[in-house]
N, C-alpha and C positions, 0 to 999 in steps of 0.2 A: 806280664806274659813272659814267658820262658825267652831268655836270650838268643836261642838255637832257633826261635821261627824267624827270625830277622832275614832277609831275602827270600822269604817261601812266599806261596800261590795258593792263594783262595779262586779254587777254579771252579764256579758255581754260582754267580750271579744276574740277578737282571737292573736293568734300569727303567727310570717311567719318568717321563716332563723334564724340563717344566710342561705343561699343555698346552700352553697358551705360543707354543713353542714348535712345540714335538706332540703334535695331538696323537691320539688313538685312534685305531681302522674302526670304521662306523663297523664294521662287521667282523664282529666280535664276542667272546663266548666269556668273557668276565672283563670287569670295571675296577683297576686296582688303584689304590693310591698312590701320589706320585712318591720317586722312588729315585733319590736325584743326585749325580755325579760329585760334588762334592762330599754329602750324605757315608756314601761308597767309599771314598778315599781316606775320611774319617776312620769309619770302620776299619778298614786295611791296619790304619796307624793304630787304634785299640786291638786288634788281633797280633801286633809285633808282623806283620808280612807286609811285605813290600808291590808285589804282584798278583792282580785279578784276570779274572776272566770271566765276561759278558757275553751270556747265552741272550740270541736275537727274543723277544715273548711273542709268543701267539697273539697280542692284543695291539703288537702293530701290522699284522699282515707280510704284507710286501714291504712295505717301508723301514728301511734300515737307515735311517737318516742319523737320528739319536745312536745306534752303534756305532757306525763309521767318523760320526763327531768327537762321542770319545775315546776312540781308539786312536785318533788324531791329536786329539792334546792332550793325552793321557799315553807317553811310551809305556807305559809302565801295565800297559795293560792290553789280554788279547780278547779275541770277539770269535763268535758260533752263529753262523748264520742259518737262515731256515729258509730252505728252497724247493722248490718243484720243479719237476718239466715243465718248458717254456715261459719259467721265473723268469723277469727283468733284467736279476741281477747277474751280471758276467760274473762268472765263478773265476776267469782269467784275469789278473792282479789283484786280487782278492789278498793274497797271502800277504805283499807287497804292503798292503794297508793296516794291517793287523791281524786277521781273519784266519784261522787255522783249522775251523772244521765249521759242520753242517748239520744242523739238530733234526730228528726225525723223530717218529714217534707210533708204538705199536702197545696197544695197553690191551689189556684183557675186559672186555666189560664193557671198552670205550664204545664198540657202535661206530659209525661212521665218525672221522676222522675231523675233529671240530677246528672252528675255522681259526683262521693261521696258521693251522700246524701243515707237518710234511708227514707219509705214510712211509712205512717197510718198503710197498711198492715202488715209491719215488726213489729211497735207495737206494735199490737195486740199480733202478734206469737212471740213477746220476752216479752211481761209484767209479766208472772209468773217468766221468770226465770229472770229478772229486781226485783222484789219483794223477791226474795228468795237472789238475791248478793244486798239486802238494798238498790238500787240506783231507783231514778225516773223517768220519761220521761219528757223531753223537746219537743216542738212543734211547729213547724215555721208553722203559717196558720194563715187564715185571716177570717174574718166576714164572709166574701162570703162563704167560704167553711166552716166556721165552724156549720152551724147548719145542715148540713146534717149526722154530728159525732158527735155531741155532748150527744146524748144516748149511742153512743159506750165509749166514756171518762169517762160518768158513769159509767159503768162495769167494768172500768180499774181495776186492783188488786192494782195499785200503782198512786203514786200520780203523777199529771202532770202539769209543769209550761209550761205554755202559753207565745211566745215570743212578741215584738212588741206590744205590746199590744191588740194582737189577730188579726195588722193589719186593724184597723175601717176607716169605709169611710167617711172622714170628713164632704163632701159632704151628704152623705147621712143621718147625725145628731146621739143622742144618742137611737133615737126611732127607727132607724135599726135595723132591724130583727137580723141579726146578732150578733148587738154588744150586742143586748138583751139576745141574749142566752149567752151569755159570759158573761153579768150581774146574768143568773140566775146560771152558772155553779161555779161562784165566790163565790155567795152567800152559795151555796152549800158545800164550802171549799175542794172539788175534788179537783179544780184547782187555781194554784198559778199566776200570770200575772206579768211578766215584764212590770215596767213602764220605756218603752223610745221610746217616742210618735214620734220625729222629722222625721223617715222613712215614715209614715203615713201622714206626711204637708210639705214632698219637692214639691207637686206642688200648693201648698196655698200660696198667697201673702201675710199670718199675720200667726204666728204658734200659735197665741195664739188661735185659732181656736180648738187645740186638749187643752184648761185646762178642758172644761165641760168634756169631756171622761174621764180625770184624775178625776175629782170629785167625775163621777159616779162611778168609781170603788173603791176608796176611803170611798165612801159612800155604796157600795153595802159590802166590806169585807176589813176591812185594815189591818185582822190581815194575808191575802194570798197577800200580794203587796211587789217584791221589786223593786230596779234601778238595771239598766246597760248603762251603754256608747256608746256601741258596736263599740268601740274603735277595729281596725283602720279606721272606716266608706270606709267598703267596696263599692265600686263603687259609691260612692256617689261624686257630685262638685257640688260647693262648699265643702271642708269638714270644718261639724261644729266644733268648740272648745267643748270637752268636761266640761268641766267648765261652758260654757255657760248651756249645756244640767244638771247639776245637778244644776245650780242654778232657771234653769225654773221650774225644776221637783218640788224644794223646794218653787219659790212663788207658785206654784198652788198648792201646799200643802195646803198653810195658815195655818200652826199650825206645831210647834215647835215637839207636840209629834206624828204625825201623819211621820214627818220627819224622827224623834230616831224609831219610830215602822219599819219604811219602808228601811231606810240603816241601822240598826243595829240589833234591833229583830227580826223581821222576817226572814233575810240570817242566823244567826246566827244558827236560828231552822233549815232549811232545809240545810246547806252546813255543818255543825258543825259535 
């Protein structure tokens, strides 16, 4: 692995178990396999990065037990918590422990809001007090759904990273409507964009399909871009090599500083 990723951020992951340990919420909308902090830390060390970041899963609920453990004997790594109105968890020292933002979730298709997760609407009614415990918003949604909210994203109090890369339809090119307002919300520096394209081209026969997406948004703000893995590739088969997915992120880079901007300045500002 390239010497140049050395102190960067794989900002894109889950954990799961042990179980016997760290069970799963009886109510729950998938069964994944465990998925386990040392496992993680490996990985880091084959991808040359030094720093993760643990999105809370839908498959434990409320219980942040397993994030707050290892955001605790793991400095080296920060945590995305999932919360609603009248959540348990105090969003106040949250930061203090690791914690730097708040996952929610607005998909196109989804249908009522499956269990564990947080909605758009919860957003809205937690952004001030998100803004007031320092932590951001996180946003699983897709092209299709995003431009019916993306004036609402504007009015956010806080800032909000974008996952999947807002989810763009490869199919449907860079000139989507969609992935347009994602280009203007980018440009805008509101919003911050995970680059990790491969969820968006499992049904493509070439992935190189998703580089011009990576370009445009490269080209619309590259000082709001970083990577994630999404390391354990939930429900995904094949599951890709991580290694593969950052060294794709890095040829479509093309440029060495566009690289250092994307795994190491940029997380460095928003998880730091």
């Amino acid at each position: 692995m390239n010497e140049s990723n050395h102190g960067g951020w794989d900002c894109h992951a889950h954990l799961f178990g042990p179980y016997e340990r760290f069970p799963l919420a009886p109510d729950r909308s998938y069964t994944p396999p465990e998925a386990l902090e040392p496992q993680y830390l490996a990985l880091l060390r084959r991808l040359g990065l030094a720093h993760g970041v643990l999105v809370h899963p839908s498959a434990y609920g409320d219980d942040h037990s397993l994030l707050l453990h290892a955001l605790s004997a793991q400095p080296a790594l920060r945590g995305v918590v999932v919360v609603r109105p009248g959540s348990t968890l105090p969003l106040a020292g949250l930061r203090d422990r690791g914690v730097r933002g708040a996952r929610f979730s607005h998909r196109s298709g989804a249908g009522a809001n499956f269990a564990g997760s947080a909605s758009f609407a919860d957003l809205r009614a937690l952004a001030p007090a998100l803004a007031d415990a320092g932590l951001h918003a996180e946003l699983w949604t897709d092209c299709r759904a995003l431009t019916d909210i993306a004036d609402d994203i504007r009015q956010l109090p806080v800032p909000v990273v974008i996952d999947h890369m807002g989810g763009f339809d490869a199919k449907g090119g860079v000139d989507d409507p969609g992935f347009q307002s994602l280009l203007r919300l980018l440009e805008s520096g509101q919003v911050w964009v995970k680059l990790c394209a491969y969820r968006n081209l499992l049904v493509e026969p070439d992935w190189e399909a998703g580089r011009i997406f990576q370009q445009k948004l490269v080209a619309a703000n590259p000082q709001r871009l970083i990577w994630g893995s999404d390391w354990p590739h939930l429900r995904v088969t094949p599951v890709p090599d991580p290694v593969r997915l950052l060294d794709m992120f890095m040829e479509w880079a093309d440029s060495e500083e566009v690289v250092r901007q994307v795994l190491s300045v940029n997380p460095e500002q928003l998880y730091r």
